[in-house]
GUMARSE-729589 format. One record per residue: x, y, z of N, C-alpha, C in turn. Coordinates in steps of 0.02 Angstrom, whole numbers, plus 50000, padded with zeros to 5 digits. Layout:
N
XYZXYZXYZ;...
% end
This chain:
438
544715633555202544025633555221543965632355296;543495634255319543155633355393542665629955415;542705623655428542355618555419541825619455507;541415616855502540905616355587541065608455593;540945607055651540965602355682540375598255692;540145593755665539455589555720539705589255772;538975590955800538775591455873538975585655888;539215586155980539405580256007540365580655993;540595584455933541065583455944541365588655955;542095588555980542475598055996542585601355954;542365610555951542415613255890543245612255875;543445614955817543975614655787544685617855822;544255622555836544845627455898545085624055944;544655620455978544565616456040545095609656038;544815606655962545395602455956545985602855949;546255609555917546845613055904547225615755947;546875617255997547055618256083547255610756123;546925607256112547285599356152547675596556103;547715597656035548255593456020548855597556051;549025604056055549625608456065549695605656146;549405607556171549055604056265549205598656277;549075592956258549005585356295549195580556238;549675579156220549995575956159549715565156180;549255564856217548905559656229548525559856167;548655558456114548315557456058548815556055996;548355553855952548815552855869548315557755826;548905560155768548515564955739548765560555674;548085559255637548095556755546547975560255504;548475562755440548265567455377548155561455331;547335564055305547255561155266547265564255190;547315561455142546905563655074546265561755047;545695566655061545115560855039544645562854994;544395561254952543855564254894543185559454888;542655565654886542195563254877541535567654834;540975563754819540535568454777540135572754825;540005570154916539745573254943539945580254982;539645582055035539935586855072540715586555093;541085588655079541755586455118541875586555179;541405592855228541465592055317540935586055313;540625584355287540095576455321540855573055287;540965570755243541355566255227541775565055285;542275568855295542755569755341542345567355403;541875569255430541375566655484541225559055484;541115557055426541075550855440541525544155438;542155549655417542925544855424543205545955495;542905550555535542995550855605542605545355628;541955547055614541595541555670541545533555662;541785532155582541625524855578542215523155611;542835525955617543535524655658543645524655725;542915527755758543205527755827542405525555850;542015528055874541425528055900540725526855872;540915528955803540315528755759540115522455726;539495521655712539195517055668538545523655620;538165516455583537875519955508537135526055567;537005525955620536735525855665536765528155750;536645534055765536885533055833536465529955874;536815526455934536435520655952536435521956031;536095517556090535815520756147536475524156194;536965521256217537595519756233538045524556210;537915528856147538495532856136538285540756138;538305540256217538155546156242538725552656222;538375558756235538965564556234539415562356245;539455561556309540035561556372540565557556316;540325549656297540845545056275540995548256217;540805550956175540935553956117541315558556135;541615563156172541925569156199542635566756218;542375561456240543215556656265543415551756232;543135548156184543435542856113543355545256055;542715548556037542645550155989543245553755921;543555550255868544055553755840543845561455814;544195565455812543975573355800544215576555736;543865578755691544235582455643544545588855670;545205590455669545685595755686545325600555626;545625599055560545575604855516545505600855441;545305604555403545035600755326545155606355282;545525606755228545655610455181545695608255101;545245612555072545005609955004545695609554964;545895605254939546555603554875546265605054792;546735605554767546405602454681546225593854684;545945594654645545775586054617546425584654567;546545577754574547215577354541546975572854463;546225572254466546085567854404546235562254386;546095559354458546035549554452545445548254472;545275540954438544425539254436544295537954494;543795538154526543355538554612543685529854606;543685526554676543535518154686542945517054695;542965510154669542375507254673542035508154718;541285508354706540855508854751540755514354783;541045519654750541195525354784540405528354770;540015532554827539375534554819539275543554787;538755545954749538565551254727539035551754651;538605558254618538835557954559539735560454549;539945559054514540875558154510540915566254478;540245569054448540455574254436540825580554472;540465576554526540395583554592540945580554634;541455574954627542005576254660542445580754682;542415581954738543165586154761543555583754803;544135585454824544675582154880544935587954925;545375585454969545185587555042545955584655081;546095589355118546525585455145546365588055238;546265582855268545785580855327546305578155394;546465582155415546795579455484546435575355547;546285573055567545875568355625546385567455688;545965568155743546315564955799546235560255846;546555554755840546285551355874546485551255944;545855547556007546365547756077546785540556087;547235544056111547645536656125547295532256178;546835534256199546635527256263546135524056212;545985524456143545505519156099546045516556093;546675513856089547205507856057547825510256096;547725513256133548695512556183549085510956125;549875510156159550305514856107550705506756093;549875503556017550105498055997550335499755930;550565493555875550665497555822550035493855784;549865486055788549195483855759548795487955767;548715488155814547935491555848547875499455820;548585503555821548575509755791548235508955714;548635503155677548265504455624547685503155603;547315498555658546735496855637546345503055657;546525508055695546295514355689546395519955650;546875522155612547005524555566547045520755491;546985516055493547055511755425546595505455424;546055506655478545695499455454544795500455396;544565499855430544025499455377543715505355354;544135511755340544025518055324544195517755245;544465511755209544745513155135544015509855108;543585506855152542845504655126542495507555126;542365515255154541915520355172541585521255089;540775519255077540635523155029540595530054993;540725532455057540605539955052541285542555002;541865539755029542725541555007542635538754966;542725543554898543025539854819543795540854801;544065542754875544775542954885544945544354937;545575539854968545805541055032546285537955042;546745543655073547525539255084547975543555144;548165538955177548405540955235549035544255219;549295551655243549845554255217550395554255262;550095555555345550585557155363550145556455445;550675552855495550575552755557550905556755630;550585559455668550935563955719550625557955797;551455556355827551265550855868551605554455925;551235551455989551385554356057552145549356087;552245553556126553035550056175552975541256185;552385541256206551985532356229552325529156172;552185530356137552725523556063553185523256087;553635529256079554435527756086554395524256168;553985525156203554185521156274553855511956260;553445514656246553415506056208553895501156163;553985505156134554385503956042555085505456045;555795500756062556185503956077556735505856000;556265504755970556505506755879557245504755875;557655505955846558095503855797558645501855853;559015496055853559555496855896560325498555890;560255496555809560975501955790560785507755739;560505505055690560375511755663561075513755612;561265519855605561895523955554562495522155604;562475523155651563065524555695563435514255698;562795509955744562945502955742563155500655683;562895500555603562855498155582563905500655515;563835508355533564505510555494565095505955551;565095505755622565505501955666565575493855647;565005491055624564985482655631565155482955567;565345486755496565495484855449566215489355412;566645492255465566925496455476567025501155426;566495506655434566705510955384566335516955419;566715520555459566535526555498566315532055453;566635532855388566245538855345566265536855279;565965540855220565555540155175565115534855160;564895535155118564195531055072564575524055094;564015521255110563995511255164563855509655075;564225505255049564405503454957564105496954979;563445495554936563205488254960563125483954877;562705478254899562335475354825562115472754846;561555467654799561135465654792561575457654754;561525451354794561655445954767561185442954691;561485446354636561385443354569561505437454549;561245432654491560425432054489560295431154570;559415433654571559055434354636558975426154681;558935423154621558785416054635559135414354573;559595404754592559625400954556560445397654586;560715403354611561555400654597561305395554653;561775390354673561935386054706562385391054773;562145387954816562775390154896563505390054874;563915386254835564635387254819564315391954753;564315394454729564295398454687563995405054731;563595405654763563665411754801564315411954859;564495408854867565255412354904565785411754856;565695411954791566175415054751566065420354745;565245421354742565155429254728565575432954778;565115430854827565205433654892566215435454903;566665429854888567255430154888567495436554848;567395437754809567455441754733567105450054759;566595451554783566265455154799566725458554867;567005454654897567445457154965567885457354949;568295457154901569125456754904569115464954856;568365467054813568325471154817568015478954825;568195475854908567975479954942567425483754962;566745479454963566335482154974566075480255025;565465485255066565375485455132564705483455133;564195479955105563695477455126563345473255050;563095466755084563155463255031562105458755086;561715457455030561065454455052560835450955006;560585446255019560125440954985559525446754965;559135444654896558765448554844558385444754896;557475450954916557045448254933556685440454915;556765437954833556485431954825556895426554861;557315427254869557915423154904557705420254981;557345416654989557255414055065557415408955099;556855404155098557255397055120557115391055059;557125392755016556975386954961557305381954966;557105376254937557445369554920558165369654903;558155374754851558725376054795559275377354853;559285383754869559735386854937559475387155015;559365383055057559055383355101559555389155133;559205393155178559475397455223560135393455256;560185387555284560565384855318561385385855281;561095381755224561575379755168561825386855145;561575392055133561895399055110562185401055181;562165399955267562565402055284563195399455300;563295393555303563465387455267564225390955238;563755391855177564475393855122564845400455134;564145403855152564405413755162564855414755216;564665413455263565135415455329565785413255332;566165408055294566855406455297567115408855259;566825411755211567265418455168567295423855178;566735424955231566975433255274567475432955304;567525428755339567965425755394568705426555367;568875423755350569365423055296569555429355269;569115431455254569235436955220569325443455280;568895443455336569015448455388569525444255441;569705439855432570605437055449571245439055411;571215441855349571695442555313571725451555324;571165453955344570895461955317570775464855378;570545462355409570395466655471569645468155474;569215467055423568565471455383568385465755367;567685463455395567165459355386566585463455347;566475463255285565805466355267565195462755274;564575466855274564045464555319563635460955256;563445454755283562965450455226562195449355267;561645455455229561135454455261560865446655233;560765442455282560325436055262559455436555295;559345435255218558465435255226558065428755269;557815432255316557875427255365557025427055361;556525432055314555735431355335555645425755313;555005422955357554685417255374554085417855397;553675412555429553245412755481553705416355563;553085420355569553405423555636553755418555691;553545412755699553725406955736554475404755708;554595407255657555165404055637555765411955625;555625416955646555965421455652556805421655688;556515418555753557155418155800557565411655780;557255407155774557835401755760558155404455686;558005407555632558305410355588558775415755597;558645419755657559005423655661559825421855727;559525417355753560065411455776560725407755745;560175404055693560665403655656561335407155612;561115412255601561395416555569561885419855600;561755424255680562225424655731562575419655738;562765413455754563025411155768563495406655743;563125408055681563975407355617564285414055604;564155419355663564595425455653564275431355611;563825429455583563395433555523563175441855596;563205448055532563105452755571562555456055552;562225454055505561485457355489561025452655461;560195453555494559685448055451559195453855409;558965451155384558315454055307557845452355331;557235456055353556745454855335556325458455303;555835453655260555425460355225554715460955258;554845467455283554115470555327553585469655323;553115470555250552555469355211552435462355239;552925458455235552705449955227552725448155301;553215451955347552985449355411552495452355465;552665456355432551975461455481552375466555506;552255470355547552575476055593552705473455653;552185469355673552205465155746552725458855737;552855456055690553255451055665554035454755661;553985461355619554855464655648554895468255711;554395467955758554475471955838554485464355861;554295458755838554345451555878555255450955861;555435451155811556135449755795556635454455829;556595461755812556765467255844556855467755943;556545463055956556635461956035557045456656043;557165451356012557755446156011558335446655954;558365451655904558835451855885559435454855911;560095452955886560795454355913561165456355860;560825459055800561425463555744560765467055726;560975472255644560485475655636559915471755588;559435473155571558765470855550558875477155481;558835472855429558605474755368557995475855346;557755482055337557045481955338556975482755278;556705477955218556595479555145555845479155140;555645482855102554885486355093554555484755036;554685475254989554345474054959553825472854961;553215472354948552575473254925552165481254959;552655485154955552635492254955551975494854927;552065494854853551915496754805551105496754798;550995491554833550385487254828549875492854881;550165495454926549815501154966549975507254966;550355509754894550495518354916550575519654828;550465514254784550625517254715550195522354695;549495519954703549005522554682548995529354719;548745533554680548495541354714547945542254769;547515534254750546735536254789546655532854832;547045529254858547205521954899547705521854958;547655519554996548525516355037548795522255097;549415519255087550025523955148550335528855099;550485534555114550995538855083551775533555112;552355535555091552785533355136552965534655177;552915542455176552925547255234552685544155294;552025541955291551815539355343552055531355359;552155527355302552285520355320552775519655347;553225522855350554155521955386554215522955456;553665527955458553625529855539553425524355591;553195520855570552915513155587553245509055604;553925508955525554285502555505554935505155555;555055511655575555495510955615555345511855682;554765512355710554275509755765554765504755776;554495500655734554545490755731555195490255749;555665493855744556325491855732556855491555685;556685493755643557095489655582557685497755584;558595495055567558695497855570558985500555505;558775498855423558875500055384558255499655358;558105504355306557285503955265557545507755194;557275504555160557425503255089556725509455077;557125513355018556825520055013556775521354942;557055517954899556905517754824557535523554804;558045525054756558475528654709557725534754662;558585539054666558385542054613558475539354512;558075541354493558305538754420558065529954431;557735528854450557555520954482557295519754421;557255512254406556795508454366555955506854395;555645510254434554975506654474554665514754457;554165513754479553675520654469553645527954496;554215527254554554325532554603554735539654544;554395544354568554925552054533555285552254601;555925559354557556415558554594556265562654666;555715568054654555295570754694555295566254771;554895562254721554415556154794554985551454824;555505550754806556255548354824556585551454872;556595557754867557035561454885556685563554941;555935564054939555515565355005555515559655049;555455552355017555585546855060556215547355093;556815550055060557385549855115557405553155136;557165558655156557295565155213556735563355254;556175557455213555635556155290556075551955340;556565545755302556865541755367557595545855385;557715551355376558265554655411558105559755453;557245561455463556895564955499556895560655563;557205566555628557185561855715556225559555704;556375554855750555605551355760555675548155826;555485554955886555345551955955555815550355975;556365554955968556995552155998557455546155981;557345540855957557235534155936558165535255893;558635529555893559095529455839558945531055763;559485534055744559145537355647559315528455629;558905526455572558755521755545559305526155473;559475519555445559885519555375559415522055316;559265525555287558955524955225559405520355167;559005516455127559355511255086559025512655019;559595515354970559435515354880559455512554851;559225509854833559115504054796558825504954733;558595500554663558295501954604558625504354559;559035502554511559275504654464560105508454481;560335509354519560815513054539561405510754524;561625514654483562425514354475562875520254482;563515518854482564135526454497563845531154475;563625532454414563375538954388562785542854413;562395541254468561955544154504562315547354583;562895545654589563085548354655563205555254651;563355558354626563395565754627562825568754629;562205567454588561465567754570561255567354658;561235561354669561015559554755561325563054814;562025565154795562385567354853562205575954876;562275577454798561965583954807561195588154820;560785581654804559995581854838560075580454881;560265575254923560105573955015560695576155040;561105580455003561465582255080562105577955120;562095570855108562085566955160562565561955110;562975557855168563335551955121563245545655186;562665547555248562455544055276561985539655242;562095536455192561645530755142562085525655137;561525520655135561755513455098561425512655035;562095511854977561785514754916561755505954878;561245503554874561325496554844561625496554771;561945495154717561885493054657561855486554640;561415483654606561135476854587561525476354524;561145474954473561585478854407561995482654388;562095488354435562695493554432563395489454454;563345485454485564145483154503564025474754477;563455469554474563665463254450563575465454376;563475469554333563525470754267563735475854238;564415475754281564955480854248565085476754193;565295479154134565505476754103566515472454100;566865475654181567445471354179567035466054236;566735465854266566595462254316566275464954392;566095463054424565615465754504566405470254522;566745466054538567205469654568567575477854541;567275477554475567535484554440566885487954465;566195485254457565745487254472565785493754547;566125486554600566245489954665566575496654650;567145496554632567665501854613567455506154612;566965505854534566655513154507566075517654565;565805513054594565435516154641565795519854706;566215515954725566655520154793567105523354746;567395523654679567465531054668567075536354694;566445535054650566075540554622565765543354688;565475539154740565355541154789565725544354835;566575543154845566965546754878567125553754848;567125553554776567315560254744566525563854772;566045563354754565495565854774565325569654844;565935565754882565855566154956566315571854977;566915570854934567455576654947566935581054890;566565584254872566425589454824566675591354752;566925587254744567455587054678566785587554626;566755589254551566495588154531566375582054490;565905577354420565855572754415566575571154387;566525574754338567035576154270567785573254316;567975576054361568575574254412568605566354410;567985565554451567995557054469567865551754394;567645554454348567675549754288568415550854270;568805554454272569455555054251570035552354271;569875551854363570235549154406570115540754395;569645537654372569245530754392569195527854306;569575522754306569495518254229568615513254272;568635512254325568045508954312567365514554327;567425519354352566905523654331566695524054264;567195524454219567215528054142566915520154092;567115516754137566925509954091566075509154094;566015511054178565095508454185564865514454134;564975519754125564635524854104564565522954014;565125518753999564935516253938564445511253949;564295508053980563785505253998563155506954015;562945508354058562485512154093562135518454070;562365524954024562315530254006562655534554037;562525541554027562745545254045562735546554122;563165549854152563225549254225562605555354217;562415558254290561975564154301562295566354361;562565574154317562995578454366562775583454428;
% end
């Protein structure tokens, strides 16, 4: 469709000409549905975002409207996907339709912050009565970030060097139970987990500074069994420690941790903010774990939130040089679709900036690496197994096995059938686990 413009703002052409022209701007795809007009709709998710109120008022002359004012680029009618309007949503629900609505905003309303960006693309536009749906899909950002934002500082390349493993799949886990063991009981894990042979090992998001395990006390126990262990081996594997907190307490956590030798900290994004991992991300000295719990809470829904597409672009703004991207075959709500699009969003360049790790996580065991290897292409992943390697049925350490089989056969092209044949602990998880997926 061919939408007109309200007056006061640039026709469509016009805008389509300066975004190609003068990349001094951010461009937002939205998804948005409503019972009313869809060019007013779209109109008034421009103006309550940049210039507009319910009202134009003495002060918001042409002129300022021509130069802040956000602009609809282009609006194109979608199907309706048949989820109920949100609350409060205005006009009858019969006459819903949806829309997918590009906007531009100029970068001199919020310079090239990342708060301030979102309070322009993501602030009080999910309250619009008019939108009985709206969700941010996808962001197009000018050079100014990356000169602001010096994003990831190791990234694929730092992070395969500090845990030495120059090629295939970075073989990680997830410290099982999430909470409860005692500090000597996690460096047994931890002992047990390295001898076999695996290359990245993190405290489960609930895991922080509790009573039970204070951060201190887990590095405490962890770091003299790397040690030890990368004294005997040559090969220190990397133990992300969850270091979120109050932003004030960021750096002395991440202090600590350096300086018992530790080569990677955790934080989870959601809980510290974006400005809280670009506050850490400027004083950190290994890589930054970027895990993306309370995700869910802004992109599950169809009518609501961030696509991820768009949220990563952000999170590796901030810095982080690993971001947790959800498995295929996962236990959580994601298809393998919306998985597989999340990892080709963080292996997509962004502004020049270091490639950030994509991290699999959710359900993953040996029998999905062939499945994964042959959708992305890539054995540039850090493939977590939680359950897949502490509930092998011989033990974590068979666990490890079966996975850097399956992932190395995967990597040389072999087919599955090869690597279950070659591998007693492949063949064991698969009695476990189910069937592999070839």
């Amino acid at each position: 469709m061919t939408p007109t413009v309200t007056p006061g703002l640039a026709t469509n052409q016009s805008v389509k000409e300066a975004v190609d022209a003068k990349p001094q701007h951010v461009v937002a795809t939205y998804h948005i549905e409503t019972s009313l007009d869809l060019q007013h709709a779209a109109e008034v998710l421009a103006g309550e975002q940049s210039t507009g109120t319910f009202i134009r008022v003495a002060r918001e002359s042409d002129d300022l409207r021509s130069r802040f004012a956000a602009q609809v680029v282009d609006l194109e009618e979608i199907p309706l996907n048949g989820s109920s309007p949100l609350p409060g949503a205005v006009g009858d629900p019969a006459k819903r339709r949806r829309g997918r609505v590009r906007l531009r905003f100029p970068l001199a309303n919020f310079g090239p912050s990342l708060p301030n960006l979102q309070a322009a693309v993501a602030g009080n536009l999910f309250e619009i009565k008019e939108l009985a749906a709206i969700k941010l899909m996808d962001l197009d950002l000018p050079e100014a970030f990356s000169e602001r934002y010096p994003g990831p500082a190791f990234g694929v390349e730092g992070t395969r060097r500090l845990m030495s493993r120059p090629s295939g799949a970075m073989i990680g886990t997830i410290i099982k139970p999430s909470i409860g063991l005692s500090p000597a009981e996690l460096a047994e894990v931890v002992a047990e987990l390295a001898s076999a042979g695996v290359d990245f090992m993190k405290d489960d998001e609930l895991q922080g500074n509790g009573p039970s395990a204070p951060l201190a006390e887990r590095v405490r126990a962890v770091m003299p069994v790397l040690q030890r262990h990368a004294d005997r081996t040559g090969v220190m594997p990397m133990y992300a420690f969850n270091i979120t907190d109050d932003i004030g307490r960021l750096e002395a956590n991440h202090d600590l941790v350096v300086e018992a030798g530790g080569t990677c900290v955790m934080a989870c994004i959601n809980m510290v903010g974006l400005a809280g991992v670009e506050f850490l991300r400027r004083h950190a000295t290994v890589p930054i774990h970027g895990h993306r719990a309370m995700f869910g809470a802004i992109s599950r829904s169809d009518q609501l939130g961030f696509s991820f597409r768009a949220w990563q672009k952000l999170a590796r703004l901030s810095g982080v040089d690993h971001l947790h991207t959800n498995g295929i075959s996962n236990k959580f709500y994601e298809n393998d679709a919306e998985v597989l699009d999340s990892i080709a969003a963080v292996r997509e360049p962004l502004l020049g900036q270091t490639p950030t790790v994509p991290v699999l996580s959710s359900g993953q065991w040996a029998g999905l690496a062939h499945a994964t290897y042959a959708a992305t292409g890539t054995d540039d992943l850090l493939v977590l197994a939680g359950g897949g390697i502490h509930g092998h049925p011989d033990g974590p350490a068979a666990g490890v096995k079966s996975m850097r089989a399956a992932w190395d056969s995967a990597g040389r092209g072999e087919e599955m059938a090869t690597a279950l044949a070659a591998s007693a602990e492949f063949r064991r998880a698969a009695e476990t686990f189910g069937a592999p997926r070839g």
